[in-house]
C-alpha positions in Angstrom: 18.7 17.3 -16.6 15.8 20.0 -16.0 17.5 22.3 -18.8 17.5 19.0 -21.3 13.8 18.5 -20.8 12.4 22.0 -21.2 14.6 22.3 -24.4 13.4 19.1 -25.3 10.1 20.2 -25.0 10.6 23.1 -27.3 11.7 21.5 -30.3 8.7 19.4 -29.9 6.7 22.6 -29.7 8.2 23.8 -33.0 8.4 21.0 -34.7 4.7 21.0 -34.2 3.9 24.5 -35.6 6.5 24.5 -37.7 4.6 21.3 -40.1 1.4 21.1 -41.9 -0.8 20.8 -38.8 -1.6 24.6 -38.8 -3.7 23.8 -42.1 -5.8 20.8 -40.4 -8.9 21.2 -39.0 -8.7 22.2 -35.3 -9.8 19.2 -34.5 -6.9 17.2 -36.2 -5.0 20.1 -34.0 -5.9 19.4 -30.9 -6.1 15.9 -30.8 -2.5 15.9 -32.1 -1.4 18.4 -29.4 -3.0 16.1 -26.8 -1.3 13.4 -28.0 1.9 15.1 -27.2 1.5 16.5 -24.3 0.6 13.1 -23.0 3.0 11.6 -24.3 6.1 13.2 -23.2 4.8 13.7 -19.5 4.4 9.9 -19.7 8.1 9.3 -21.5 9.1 11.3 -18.0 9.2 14.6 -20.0 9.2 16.3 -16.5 6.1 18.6 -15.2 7.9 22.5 -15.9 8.6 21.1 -19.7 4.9 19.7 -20.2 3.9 23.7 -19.1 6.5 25.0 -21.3 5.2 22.8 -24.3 1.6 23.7 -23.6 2.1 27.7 -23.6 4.8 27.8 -26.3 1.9 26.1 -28.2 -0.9 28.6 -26.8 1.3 31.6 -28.1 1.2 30.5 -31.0 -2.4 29.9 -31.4 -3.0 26.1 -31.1 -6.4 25.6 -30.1 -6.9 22.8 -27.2 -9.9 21.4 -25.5 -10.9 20.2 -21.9 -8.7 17.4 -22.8 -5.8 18.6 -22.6 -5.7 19.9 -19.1 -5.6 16.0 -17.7 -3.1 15.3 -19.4 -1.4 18.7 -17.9 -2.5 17.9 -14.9 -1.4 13.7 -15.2 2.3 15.6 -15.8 2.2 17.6 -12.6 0.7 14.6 -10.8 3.5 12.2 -12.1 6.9 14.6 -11.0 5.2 14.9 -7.3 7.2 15.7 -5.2 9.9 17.3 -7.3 10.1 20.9 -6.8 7.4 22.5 -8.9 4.6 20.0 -9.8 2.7 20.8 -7.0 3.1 24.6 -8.4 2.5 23.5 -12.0 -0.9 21.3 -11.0 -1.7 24.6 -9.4 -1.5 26.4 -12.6 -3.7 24.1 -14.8 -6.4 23.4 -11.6 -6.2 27.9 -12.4 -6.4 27.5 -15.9 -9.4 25.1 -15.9 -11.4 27.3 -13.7 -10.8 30.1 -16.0 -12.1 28.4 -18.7 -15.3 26.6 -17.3 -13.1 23.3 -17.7 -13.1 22.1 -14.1 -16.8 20.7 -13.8 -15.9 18.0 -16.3 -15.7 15.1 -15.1 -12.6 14.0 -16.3 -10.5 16.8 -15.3 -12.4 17.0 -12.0 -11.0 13.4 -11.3 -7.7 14.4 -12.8 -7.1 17.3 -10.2 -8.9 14.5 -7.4 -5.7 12.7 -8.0 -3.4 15.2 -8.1 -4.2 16.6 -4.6 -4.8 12.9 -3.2 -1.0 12.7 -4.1 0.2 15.9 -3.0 -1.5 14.9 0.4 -3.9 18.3 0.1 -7.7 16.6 1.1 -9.4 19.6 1.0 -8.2 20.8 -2.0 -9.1 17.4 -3.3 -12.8 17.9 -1.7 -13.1 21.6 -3.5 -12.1 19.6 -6.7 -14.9 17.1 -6.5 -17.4 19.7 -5.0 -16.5 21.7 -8.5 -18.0 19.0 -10.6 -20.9 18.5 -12.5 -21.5 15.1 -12.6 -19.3 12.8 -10.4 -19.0 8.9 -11.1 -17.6 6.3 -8.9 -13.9 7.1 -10.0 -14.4 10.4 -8.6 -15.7 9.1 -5.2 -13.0 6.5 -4.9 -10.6 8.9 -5.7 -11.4 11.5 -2.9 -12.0 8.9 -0.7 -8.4 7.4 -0.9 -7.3 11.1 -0.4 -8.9 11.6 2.5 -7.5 8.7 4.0 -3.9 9.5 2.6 -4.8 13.0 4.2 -5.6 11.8 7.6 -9.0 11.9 7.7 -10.6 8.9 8.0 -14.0 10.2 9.9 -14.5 12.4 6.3 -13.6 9.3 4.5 -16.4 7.0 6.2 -18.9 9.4 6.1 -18.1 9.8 2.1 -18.3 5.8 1.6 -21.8 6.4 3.3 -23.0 8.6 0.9 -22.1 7.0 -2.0 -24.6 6.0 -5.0 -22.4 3.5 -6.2 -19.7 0.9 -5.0 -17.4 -1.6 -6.6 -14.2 -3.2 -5.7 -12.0 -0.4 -5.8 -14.6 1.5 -3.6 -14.2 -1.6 -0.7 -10.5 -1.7 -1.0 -9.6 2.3 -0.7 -12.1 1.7 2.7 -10.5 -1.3 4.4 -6.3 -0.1 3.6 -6.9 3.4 4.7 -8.5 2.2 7.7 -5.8 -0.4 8.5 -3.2 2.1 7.6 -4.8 4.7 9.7 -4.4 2.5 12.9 -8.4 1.6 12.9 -8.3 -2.3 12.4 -11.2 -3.5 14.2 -13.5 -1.3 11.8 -11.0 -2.7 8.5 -12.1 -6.0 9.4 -15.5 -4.8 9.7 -15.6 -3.0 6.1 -13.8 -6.6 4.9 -16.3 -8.9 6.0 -19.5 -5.8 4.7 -17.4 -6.0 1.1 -17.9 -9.8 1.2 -21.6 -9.7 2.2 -22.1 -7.1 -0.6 -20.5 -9.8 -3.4 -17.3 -7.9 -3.9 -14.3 -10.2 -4.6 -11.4 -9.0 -2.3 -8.5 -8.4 -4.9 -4.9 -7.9 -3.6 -5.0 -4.7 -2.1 -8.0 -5.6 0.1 -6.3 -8.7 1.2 -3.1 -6.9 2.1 -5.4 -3.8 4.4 -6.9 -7.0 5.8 -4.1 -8.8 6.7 -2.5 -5.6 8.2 -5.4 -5.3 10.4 -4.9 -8.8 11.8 -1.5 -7.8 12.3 -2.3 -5.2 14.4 -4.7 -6.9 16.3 -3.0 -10.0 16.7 -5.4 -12.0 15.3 -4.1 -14.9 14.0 -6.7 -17.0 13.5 -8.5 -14.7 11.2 -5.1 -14.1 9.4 -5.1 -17.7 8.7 -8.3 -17.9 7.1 -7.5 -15.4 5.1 -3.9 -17.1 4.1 -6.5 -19.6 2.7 -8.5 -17.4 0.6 -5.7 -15.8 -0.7 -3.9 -19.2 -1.3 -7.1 -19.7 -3.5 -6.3 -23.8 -3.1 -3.1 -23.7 -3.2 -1.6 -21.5 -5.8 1.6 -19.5 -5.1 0.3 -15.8 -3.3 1.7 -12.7 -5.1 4.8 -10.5 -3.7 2.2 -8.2 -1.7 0.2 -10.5 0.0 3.1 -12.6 0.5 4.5 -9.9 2.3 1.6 -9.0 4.5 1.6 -12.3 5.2 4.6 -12.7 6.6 4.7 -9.3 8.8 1.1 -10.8 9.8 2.4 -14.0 11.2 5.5 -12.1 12.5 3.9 -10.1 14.2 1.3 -12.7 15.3 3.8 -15.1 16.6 4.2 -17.6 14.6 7.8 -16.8 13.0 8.0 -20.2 11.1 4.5 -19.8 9.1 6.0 -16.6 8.1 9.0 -18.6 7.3 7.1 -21.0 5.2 5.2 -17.8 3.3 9.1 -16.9 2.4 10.3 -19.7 1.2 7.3 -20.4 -1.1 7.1 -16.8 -2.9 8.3 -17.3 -6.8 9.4 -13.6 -6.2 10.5 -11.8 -3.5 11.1 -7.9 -3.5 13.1 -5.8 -1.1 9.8 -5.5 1.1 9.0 -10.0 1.7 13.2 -9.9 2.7 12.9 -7.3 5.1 9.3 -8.6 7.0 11.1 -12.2 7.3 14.1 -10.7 8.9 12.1 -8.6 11.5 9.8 -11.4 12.0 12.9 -14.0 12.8 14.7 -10.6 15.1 11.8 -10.0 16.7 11.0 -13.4 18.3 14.5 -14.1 19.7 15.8 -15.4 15.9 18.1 -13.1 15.6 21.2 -15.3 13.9 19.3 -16.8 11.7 17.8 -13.2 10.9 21.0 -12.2 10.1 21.7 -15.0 7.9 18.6 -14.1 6.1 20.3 -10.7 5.7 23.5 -11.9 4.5 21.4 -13.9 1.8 19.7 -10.9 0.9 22.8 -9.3 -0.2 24.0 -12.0 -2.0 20.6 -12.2 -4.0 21.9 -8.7 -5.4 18.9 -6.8 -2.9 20.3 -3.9 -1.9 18.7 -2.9 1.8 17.0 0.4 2.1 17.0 2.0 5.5 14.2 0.1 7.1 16.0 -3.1 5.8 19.2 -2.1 7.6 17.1 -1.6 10.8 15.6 -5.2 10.6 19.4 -6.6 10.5 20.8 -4.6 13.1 17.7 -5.5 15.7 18.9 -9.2 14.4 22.1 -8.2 15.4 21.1 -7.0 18.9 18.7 -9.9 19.8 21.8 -12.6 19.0 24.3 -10.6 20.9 26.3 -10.1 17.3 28.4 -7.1 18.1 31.2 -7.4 15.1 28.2 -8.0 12.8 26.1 -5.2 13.8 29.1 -2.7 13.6 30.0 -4.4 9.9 26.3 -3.4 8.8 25.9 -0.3 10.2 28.9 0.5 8.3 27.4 -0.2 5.3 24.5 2.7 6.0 25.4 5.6 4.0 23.7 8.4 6.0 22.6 6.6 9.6 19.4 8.3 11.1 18.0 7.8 14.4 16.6 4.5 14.4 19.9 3.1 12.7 22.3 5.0 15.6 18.9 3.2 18.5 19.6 0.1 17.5 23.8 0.0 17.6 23.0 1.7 21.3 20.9 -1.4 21.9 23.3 -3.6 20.6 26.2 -2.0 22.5 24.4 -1.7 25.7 22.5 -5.7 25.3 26.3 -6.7 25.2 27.4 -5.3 28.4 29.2 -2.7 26.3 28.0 0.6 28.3 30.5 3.3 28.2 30.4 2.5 24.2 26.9 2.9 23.7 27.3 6.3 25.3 30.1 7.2 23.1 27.8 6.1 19.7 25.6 9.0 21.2 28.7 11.2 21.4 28.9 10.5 17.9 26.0 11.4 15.9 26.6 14.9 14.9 23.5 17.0 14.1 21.4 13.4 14.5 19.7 14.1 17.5 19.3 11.6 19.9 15.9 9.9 20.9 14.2 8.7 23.6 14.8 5.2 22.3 18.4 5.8 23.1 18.5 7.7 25.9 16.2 4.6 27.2 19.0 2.1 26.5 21.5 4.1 28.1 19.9 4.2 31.4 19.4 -0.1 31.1 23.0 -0.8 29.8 24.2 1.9 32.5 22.1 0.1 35.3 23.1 -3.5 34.1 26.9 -2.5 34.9 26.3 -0.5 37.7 27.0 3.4 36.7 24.1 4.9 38.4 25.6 8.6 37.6 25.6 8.0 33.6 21.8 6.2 34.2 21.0 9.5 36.0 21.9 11.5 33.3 20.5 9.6 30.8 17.5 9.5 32.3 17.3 13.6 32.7 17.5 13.6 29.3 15.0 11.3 28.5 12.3 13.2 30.6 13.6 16.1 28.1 13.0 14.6 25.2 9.5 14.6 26.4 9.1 10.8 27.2 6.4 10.1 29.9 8.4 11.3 33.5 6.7 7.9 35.3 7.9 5.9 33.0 11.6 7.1 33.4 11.2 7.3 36.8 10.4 3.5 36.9 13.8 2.6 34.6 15.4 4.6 37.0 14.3 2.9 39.9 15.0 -0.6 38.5 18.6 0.9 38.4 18.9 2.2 42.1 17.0 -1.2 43.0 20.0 -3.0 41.6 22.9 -1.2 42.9 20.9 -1.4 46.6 19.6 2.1 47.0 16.1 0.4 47.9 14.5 4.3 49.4 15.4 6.1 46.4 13.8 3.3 43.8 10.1 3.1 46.0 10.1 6.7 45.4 10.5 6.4 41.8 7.7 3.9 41.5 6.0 5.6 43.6 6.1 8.4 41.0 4.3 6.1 38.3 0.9 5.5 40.7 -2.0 6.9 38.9 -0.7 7.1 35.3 -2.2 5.4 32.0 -1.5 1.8 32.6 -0.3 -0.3 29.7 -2.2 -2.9 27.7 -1.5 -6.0 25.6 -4.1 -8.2 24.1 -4.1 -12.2 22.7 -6.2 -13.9 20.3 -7.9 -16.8 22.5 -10.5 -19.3 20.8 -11.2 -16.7 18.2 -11.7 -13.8 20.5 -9.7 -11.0 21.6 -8.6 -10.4 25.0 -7.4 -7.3 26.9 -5.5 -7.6 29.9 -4.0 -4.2 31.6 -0.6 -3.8 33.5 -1.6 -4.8 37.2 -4.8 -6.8 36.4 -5.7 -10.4 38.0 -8.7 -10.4 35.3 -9.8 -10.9 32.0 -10.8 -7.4 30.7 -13.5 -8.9 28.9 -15.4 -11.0 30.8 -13.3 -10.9 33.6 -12.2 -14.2 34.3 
């Protein structure tokens, strides 16, 4: 396919100087070449035959402006992460240093881009340091790829600084703070973009609502359910979905439900949130016949889709059906082999489960697993195999306490009463856990062992 392109790209590059453009003006010239150059690395022309294209033309003489590296640069960005482009973005960034390009604006937000999507932030930072004059595009830019990069302190003090703001601005803020696990301050930036008069397109309302999810807070999902519904119209496919991993993970399986049913489309992504959402809230027949209505809908499951149904599978106690689906997974990772061992050992099905570990080949097994052999081990009794499995699940550098306390649930059962105190004993003074709940619009702490409200503790 590679060789097709790059000779592809070389009849276009003599056809080119093989006509009468040679004896246009070299503006005519130019303009033409950067018509083709754009086009074919739109038409999928591949980054290494847009290159090829662009120096067979600059050995012959072709004169090109600062125009042309964008769209060099747009090729490169579009084939990330084939082999190459990032190699090939390189080049041009190169180039357009070379030749005094890179403080224009336009290619300065060209390579922005490029390094936002090859996940390099500082390149992306060198980039927009380089140019001249930067506009909002190239803020927003750098600011989405320094939250794609994992910086989201950089990325707030950059939306500080900024001269200028619009939509796009307030969007790239509140989704890479949701998706960077920060949704208290998401919400925050939500409610600011309100106060400053920007209307919350899609894209904000999905960072929002994945904030609420997070949190748990329902009631604030709701209100934005509303705004989004906009009166009642029908939401679009990625709001939709938010909305149903929202009130999934909020608790209220059948408003997520009713989100489902009343999408006009429904992608691969709004099927898989309304089977977790049913599996994860003791659903999990019904989950599965959401799957099985899935397939027959022609949607063929991805990975995390095949996940969703076999925790389905697990929480209903469906053995033959979990072993039909995972079947169906062409090249089973981790989480796929977690959740048959969940399903194996849920079902009383021990010395199985451990076999399905047996089995994995160069897939290395998890502490997820190794977890659900030491329960389905200590439901039937084998304290030796929930010894073992527990050894390795201190060496697969899960938390030694919290092993220790699995472990002593296990001797507790089988009535070895000294040996489980001194495995709880073993957790004292550790990092307690924590879960919180939405209560009259307020969130609410409360931490493994307390009598009390951690916030005003009632």
């Amino acid at each position: 396919m590679e060789r097709r392109r790059l000779s592809a790209a070389a009849a276009h590059a003599r056809v080119i100087v093989s006509g009468e453009l040679l004896r246009r003006p070299a503006a005519a010239v130019v303009f033409t070449v950067n018509t083709v150059i754009r086009g074919y690395g739109r038409a999928g022309g591949g980054a290494a035959a847009v290159v090829r294209l662009h120096r067979y033309l600059l050995r012959r003489g072709l004169p090109f402006d600062s125009y042309t590296l964008p769209a060099l640069i747009s090729a490169a960005t579009a084939a990330l992460p084939a082999a190459g482009a990032r190699a090939h973005g390189g080049a041009a960034h190169g180039q357009a240093e070379r030749l005094g390009f890179s403080s224009a604006v336009h290619v300065a937000n060209a390579l922005i881009h490029f390094y936002s999507l090859a996940a390099e932030p500082g390149a992306a930072r060198r980039a927009f340091e380089l140019c001249a004059a930067a506009d909002v595009v190239s803020y927003n830019t750098l600011l989405t790829a320094l939250f794609r990069g994992g910086e989201a302190e950089a990325a707030q003090e950059l939306f500080e600084e900024m001269p200028e703001r619009n939509a796009v601005t307030w969007t790239a803020v509140v989704s890479g703070l949701a998706q960077a696990g920060r949704p208290a301050e998401a919400l925050a930036r939500f409610a600011e973009m309100q106060r400053a008069g920007a209307a919350p397109g899609g894209a904000a309302l999905v960072g929002a609502l994945s904030a609420c999810a997070q949190l748990g807070a329902l009631a604030l999902g709701r209100w934005l359910h509303g705004y989004a519904a906009g009166g009642g119209a029908a939401v679009g496919v990625e709001v939709g979905t938010a909305l149903i991993e929202m009130y999934g993970k909020c608790g209220d399986v059948a408003a997520a439900e009713k989100v489902f049913e009343g999408m006009r489309e429904r992608n691969l992504a709004a099927w898989t949130s309304v089977v977790a959402a049913m599996a994860a809230h003791g659903r999990g027949a019904a989950a599965v016949a959401r799957f099985r209505e899935m397939e027959a809908a022609g949607v063929a499951a991805d990975d995390v889709a095949f996940i969703g149904a076999l925790a389905a599978c697990a929480a209903a106690g469906m053995v033959e059906e979990g072993r039909r689906i995972f079947a169906k997974v062409a090249a089973p990772k981790v989480e796929h082999y977690g959740c048959l061992v969940d399903l194996l050992g849920r079902a009383g099905r021990a010395a199985e489960a451990a076999a399905v570990v047996g089995r994995m080949g160069a897939v290395r097994a998890d502490a997820r697993i190794w977890s659900s052999i030491v329960a389905a081990s200590g439901r039937r009794g084998d304290v030796a195999t929930a010894e073992r499995a527990a050894a390795r699940l201190i060496r697969e550098g899960e938390d030694g306490g919290a092993a220790a306390v699995m472990l002593a649930n296990v001797y507790a059962a089988a009535g070895r009463h000294v040996e489980a105190a001194r495995g709880r004993r073993r957790r004292q003074g550790r990092t307690p856990g924590w879960s919180g709940v939405e209560v009259n619009g307020r969130l609410r702490q409360f931490i493994a062992g307390d009598r009390f409200d951690s916030v005003d503790g009632k």
